[in-house]
C-alpha positions as CSV (number, residue, x, y, z in Angstrom):
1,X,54.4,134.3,129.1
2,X,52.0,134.1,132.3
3,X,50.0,136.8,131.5
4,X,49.8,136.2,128.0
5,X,48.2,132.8,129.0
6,X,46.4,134.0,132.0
7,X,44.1,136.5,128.8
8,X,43.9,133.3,126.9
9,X,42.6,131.1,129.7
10,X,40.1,133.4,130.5
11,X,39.0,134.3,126.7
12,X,38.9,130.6,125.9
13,X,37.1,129.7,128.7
14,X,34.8,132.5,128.1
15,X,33.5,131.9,124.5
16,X,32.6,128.5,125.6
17,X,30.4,129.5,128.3
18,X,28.7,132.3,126.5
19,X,24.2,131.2,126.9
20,X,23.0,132.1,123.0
21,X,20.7,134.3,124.4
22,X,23.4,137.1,124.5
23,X,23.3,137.1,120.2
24,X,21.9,139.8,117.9
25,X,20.6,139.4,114.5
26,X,22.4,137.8,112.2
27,X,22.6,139.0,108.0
28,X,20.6,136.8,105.9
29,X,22.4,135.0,103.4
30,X,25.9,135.7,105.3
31,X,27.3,134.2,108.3
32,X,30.0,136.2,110.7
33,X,31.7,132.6,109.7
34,X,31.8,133.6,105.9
35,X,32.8,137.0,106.4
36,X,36.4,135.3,108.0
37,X,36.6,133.4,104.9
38,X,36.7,136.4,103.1
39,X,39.4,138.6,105.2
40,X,41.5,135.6,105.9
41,X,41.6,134.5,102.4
42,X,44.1,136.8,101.0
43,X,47.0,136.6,104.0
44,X,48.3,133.6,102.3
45,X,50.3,134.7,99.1
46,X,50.4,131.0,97.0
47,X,53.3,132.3,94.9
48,X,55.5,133.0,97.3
49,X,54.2,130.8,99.8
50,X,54.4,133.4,102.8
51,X,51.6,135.3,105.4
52,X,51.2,138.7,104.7
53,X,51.2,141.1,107.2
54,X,49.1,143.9,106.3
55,X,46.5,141.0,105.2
56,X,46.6,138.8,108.7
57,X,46.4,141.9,110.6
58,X,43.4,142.9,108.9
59,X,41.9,139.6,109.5
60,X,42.5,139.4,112.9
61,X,41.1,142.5,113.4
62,X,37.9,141.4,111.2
63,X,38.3,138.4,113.6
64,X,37.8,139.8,116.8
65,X,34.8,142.3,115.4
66,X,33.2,139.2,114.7
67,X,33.7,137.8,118.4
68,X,32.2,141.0,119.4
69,X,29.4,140.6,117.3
70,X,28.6,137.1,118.6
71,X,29.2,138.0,121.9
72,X,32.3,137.8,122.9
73,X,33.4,141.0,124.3
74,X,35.9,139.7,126.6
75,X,37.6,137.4,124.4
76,X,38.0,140.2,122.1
77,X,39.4,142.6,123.9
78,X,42.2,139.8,125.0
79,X,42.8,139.1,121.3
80,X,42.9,142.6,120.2
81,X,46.2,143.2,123.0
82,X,47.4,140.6,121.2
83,X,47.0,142.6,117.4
84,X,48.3,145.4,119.3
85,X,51.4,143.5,120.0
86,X,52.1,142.9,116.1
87,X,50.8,146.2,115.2
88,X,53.7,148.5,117.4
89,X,56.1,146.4,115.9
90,X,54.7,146.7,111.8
91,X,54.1,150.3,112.5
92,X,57.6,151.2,113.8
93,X,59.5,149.4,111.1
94,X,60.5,150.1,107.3
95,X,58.1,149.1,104.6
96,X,60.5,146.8,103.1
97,X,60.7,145.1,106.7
98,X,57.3,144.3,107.3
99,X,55.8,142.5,104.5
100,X,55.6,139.4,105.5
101,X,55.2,137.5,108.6
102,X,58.9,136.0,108.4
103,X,60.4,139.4,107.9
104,X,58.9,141.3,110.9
105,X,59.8,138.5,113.1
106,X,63.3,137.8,112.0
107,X,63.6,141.9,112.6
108,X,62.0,141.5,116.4
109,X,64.4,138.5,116.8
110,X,67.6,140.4,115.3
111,X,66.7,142.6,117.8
112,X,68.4,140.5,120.5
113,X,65.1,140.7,123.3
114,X,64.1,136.5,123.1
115,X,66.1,134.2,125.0
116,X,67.7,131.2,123.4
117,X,65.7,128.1,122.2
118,X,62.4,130.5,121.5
119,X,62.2,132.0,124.8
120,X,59.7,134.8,124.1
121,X,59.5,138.0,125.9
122,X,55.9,138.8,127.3
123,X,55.7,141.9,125.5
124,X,57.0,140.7,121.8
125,X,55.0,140.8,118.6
126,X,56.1,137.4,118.4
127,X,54.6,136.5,121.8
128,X,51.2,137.8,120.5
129,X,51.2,136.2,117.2
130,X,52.0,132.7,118.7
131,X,49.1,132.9,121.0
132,X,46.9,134.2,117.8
133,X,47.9,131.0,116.4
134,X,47.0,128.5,118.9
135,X,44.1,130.1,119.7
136,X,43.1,129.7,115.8
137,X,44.8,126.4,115.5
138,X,42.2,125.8,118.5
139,X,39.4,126.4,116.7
140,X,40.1,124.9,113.4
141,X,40.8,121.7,115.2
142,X,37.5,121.6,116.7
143,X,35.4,122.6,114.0
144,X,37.0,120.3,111.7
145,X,35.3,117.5,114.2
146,X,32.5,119.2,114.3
147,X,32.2,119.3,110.6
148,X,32.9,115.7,110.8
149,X,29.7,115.1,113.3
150,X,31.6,115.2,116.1
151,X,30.1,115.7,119.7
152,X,31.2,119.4,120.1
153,X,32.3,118.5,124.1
154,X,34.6,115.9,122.4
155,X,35.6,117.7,119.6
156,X,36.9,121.0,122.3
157,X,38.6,118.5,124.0
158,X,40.3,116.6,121.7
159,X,41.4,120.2,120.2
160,X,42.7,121.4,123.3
161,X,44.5,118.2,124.1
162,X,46.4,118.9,120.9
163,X,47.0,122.8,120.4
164,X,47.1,123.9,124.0
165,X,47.5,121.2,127.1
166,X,50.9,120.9,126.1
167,X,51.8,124.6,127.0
168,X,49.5,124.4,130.3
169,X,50.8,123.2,133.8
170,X,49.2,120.8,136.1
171,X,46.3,123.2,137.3
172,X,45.3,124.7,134.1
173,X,45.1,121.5,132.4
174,X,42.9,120.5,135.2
175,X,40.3,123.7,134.9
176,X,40.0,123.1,131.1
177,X,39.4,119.3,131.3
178,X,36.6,120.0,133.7
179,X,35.2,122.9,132.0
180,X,35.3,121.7,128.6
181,X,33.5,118.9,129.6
182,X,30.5,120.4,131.1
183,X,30.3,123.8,129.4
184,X,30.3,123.7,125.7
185,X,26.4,124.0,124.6
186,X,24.9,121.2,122.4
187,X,25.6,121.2,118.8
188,X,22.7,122.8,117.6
189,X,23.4,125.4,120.1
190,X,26.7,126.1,119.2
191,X,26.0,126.7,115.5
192,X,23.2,128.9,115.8
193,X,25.9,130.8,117.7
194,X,28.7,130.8,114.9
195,X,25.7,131.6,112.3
196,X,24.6,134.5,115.2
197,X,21.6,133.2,114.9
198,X,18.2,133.3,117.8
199,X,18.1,129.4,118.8
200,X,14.0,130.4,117.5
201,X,15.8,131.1,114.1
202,X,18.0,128.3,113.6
203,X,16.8,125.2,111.5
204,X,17.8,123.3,108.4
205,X,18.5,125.6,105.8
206,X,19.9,128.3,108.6
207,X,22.4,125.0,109.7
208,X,23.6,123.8,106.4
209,X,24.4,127.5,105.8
210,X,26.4,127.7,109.0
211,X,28.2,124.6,107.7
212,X,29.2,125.4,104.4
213,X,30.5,128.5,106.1
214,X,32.4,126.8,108.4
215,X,33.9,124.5,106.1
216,X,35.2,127.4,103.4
217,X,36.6,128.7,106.9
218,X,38.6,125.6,107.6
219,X,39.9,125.3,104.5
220,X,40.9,129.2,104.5
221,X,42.5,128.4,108.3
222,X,44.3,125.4,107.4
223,X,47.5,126.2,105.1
224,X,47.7,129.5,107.1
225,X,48.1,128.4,110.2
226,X,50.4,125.5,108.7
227,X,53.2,128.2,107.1
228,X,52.7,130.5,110.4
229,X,53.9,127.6,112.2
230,X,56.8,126.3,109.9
231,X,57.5,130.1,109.8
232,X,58.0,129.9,114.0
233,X,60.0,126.7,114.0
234,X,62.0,127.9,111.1
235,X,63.0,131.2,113.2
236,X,63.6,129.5,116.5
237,X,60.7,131.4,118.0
238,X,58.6,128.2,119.3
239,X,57.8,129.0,122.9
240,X,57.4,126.0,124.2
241,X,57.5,126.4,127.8
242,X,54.2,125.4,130.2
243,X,52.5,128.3,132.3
């Protein structure tokens, strides 16, 4: 899972660093933080209680159009291998197979190419959609401190601490301590940049708009995230190992 990490590292490391100067226009009344709401809100299916697959993958793709359109081209590109990964799998694979995300996975692991104890092959759907997760599990972390006033340099560390030290070695738990603590942009900053916002254009009304946003996000985020990962443990397809 090396390289899988090594795209992560370097996405992660670059949406944090990104100067607000690099953001275009934003569409009044509607933050690139609602739209998410929107496409992530139908993945979970309440009845059933499983993730749809045609529905996440539509998110994520929404997902990394909205990186773009804050900025972050690199990041999304990196994500956007990761879809890929998913996609080759849901496209090759019977209707009937591919509904949801615990049926495409139980087909990849049937398939006999993971090791025991959710050793993931590199290359697996299952290898992308694990790293979609933390990275998301990431984020909804620290904007739930930041929604709770937290300083947003604590509130990246804190959430990296949780979701993704524990799957870092030695040096790469190093380079995030030190650059989350001297990188992430004031808090002001940082929301004009999920709104996609000019810092010139960002006040009040623009922030309580970004935080309502951010806050139906969470919300959205929160039960997916939580049956994506009782769907991994359940399968056997926790890749645990450091990189």
């Amino acid at each position: 899972m090396n390289r899988m990490c090594a795209s992560f590292t370097i996405g992660l490391l670059l949406i944090i660093a990104t100067p607000i100067h690099s953001l275009r226009g934003v569409q009044q009344g509607k933050t690139p933080m609602s739209s998410l709401t929107h496409s992530f809100e139908p993945v979970l299916s309440n009845e059933e209680k499983y993730l749809n697959m045609a529905e996440l993958l539509g998110a994520c793709w929404d997902f990394s159009s909205v990186l773009r359109k804050i900025g972050q081209t690199t990041l999304a590109r990196d994500f956007e291998s990761n879809i890929r990964k998913a996609e080759a799998l849901y496209k090759s694979v019977p209707s009937n197979r591919r509904q949801s995300l615990e049926s495409l996975l139980l087909l990849e692991r049937e398939s006999g190419i993971h090791g025991p104890n959710g050793q993931l092959q590199d290359y697996s759907a299952a290898t992308g959609l694990l790293w979609i997760r933390r990275y998301l599990e990431f984020h909804l972390d620290m904007y739930s401190a930041i929604l709770a006033s937290r300083d947003p340099t604590d509130a990246a560390i804190d959430a990296y601490k949780t979701q993704i030290e524990p799957f870092h070695g030695w040096a790469l738990r190093k380079l995030f301590t030190v650059r989350l603590s001297t990188m992430m942009p004031p808090r002001e900053d940082l929301l004009a940049m999920l709104g996609n916002f000019q810092p010139q254009d960002f006040g009040q009304k623009e922030e309580q708009m970004v935080l309502k946003d951010l806050s139906e996000l969470v919300s959205i985020w929160r039960p997916i995230v939580m049956q994506w990962r009782t769907t991994y443990e359940d399968l056997d397809l926790e890749d645990i190992r450091r990189v």
